[in-house]
N, C-alpha and C positions, 0 to 999 in steps of 0.2 A: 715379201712383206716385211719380217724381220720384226716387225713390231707383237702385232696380237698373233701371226701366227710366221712359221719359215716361211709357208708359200701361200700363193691363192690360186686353186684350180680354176677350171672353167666353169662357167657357169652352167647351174643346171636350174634358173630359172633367173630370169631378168625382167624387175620391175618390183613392183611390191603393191597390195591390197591395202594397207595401209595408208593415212597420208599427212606423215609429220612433218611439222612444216616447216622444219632446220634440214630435211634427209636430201643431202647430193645426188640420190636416185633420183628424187622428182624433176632434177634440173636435166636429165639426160630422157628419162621416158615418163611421161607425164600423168600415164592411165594404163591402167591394164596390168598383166602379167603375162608374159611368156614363159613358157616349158621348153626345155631342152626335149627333144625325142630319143639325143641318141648315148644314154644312160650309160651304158658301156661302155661307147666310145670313149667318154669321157674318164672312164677310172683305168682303162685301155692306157688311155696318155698319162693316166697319173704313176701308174703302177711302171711306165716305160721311162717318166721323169725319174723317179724314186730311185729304178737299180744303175744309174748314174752319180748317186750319191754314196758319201762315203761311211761307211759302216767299222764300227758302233759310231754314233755321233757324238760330235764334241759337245754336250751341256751348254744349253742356253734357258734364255729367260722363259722359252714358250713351254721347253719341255728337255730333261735330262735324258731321257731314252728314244723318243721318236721325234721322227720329222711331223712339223704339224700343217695342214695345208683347213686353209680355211674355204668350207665348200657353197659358203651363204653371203658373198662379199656383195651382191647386187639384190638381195631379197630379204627378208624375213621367211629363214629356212621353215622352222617352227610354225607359223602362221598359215603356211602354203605345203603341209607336211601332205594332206590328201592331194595333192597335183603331181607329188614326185613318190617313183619308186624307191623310198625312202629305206626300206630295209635291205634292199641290194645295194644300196650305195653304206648304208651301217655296217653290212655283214663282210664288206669290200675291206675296210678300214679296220674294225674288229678282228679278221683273219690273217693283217699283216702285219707281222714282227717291227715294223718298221714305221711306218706310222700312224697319226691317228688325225680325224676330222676335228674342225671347229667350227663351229657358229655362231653371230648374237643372237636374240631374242629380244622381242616387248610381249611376245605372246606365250600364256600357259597354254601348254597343248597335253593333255593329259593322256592321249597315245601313245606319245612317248613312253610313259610306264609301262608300256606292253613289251617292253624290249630291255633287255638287258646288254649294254655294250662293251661290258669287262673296260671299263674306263679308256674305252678307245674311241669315245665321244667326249667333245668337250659342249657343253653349253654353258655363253657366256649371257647372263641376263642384266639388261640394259637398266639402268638405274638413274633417278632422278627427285629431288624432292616434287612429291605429288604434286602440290597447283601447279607445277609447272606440267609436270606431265600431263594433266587435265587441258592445258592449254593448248601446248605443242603436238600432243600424243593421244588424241584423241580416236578412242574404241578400243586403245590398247590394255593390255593387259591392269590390274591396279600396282602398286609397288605393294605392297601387304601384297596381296597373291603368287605375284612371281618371286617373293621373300621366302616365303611357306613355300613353293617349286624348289627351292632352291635342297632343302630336308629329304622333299622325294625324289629328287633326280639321285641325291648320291645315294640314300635308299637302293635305289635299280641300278646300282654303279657306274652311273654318270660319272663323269668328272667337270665340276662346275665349278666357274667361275665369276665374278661380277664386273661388271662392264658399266663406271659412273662416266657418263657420255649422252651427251656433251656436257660439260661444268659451262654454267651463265653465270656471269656475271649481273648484279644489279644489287640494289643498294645493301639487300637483308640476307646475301647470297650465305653468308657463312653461318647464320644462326639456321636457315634450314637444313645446312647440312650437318650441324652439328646435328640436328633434329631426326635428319636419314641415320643418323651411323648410329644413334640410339636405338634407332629400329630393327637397323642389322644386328647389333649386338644381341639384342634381345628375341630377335627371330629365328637368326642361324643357330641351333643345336650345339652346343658345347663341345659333343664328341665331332663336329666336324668341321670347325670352325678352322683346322691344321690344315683342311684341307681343299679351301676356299682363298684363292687368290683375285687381284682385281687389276684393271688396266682403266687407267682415266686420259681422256679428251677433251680438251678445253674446245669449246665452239668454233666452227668458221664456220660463217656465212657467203653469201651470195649475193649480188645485186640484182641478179634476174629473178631471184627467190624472191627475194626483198620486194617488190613490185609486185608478183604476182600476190603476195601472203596478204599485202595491202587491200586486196578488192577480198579476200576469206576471211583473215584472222585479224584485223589492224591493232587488235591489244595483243598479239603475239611479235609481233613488230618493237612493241615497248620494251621485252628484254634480248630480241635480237638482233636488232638495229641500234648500232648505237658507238658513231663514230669518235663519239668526244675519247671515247679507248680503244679504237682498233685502226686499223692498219691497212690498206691495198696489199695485195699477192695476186700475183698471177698464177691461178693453176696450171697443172702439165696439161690440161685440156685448152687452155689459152683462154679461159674466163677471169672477171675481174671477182675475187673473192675477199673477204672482211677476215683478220683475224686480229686476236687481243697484242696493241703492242707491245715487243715484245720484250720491254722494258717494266711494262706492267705487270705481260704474263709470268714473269720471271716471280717478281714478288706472289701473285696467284698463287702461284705453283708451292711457292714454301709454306705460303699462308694454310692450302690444301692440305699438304702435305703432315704439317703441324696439328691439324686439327682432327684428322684422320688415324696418324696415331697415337694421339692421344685416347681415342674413346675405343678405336677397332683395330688397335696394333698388331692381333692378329691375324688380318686379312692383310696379307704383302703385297706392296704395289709393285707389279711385274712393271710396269712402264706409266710415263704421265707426261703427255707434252700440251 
């Protein structure tokens, strides 16, 4: 991965309950969710990748002391936490000198506080200014709620982080995020505010997505469609994908960037493309 985390395991569940309607899941499995059955196996392979690595690790952006393999790359781990043997895969990670899990979230799962993972969980919660959320993210968690999540997780020694993904573009895009990081500032707790890093995503979209969101959401189309600033890419899947060009995204990115620490300087952006 290299980006949000070193690596991404196998999956231990594929799909998602959910259904927003920017998520590159929906473009591969449409409905449903699948469970991995074979729980073990899977940390089996992770714990067999791990002692092929080289120890103490060299410091990067994910993590100075451990390898981080991200275990929620095809689901909302949080959302689907009663489907998975979720504390044998915690106590997996928790028990290993060597690394530690990640996942994002839209959903507060208040279970979670029944566990304590000596900061060898990472939850990264997905963030967006509200209407849009309301649009795109619908049943998902609120942004005020998974804000306040964010106090109790490192309460229970979490280690959390914020995840602004996707950044949309459209015409007022900068006054509501100045609007989010007011929020952050004023939600995330002072004492741990050192200890809350963030990773931002600017949009890609889809053309198959795009068609389908048409006949569900077509006012959600108004901020994610919208070629007069994006670009064709061909993904490694061989579909035709939308992203900001990237002559534009370039300025985006600084403009993000500017505005970000000016009001929340410090929450550190581990990455932003």
């Amino acid at each position: 991965s290299n980006r949000s985390t070193d690596f991404i395991s196998p999956s231990f569940g594929y799909g998602c309950l959910y259904n927003c309607l920017y998520c590159y899941m929906k473009r591969h499995k449409k409905e449903g969710l699948s469970i991995a059955v074979n729980t073990s196996t899977i940390l089996q392979s992770i714990n067999e990748h791990c002692t092929w690595l080289e120890y103490p690790k060299i410091p990067n952006q994910t993590s100075d002391l451990y390898y981080t393999y991200d275990i929620s790359c095809n689901e909302d781990f949080s959302l689907h936490l009663k489907y998975h043997n979720w504390k044998e895969i915690f106590n997996f990670f928790k028990n290993d000198d060597r690394i530690m899990a990640s996942f994002a979230t839209k959903y507060v799962n208040k279970n979670l506080l029944q566990y304590n993972p000596n900061k060898k969980i990472r939850v990264r919660l997905s963030l967006m200014p509200e209407f849009l959320r309301q649009i795109l993210e619908p049943n998902t968690s609120n942004i005020g709620n998974r804000l306040n999540f964010v106090n109790e997780l490192i309460e229970m020694d979490y280690d959390v982080h914020l995840n602004f993904s996707p950044v949309i573009i459209h015409d007022k895009w900068l006054d509501n995020y100045k609007f989010l990081f007011e929020v952050v500032d004023r939600q995330v707790h002072n004492k741990n505010k050192d200890k809350v890093k963030c990773e931002v995503i600017f949009l890609t979209h889809n053309t198959k997505k795009h068609i389908v969101n048409l006949t569900i959401n077509s006012n959600a189309e108004r901020y994610l469609w919208n070629p007069s600033i994006q670009e064709n890419k061909i993904s490694q899947y061989g579909g035709t994908n939308l992203r900001y060009k990237a002559y534009l995204k370039k300025e985006f990115i600084n403009q993000f960037k500017e505005l970000h620490n000016s009001i929340i300087g410090w929450n550190t952006i581990r990455y932003i493309f």
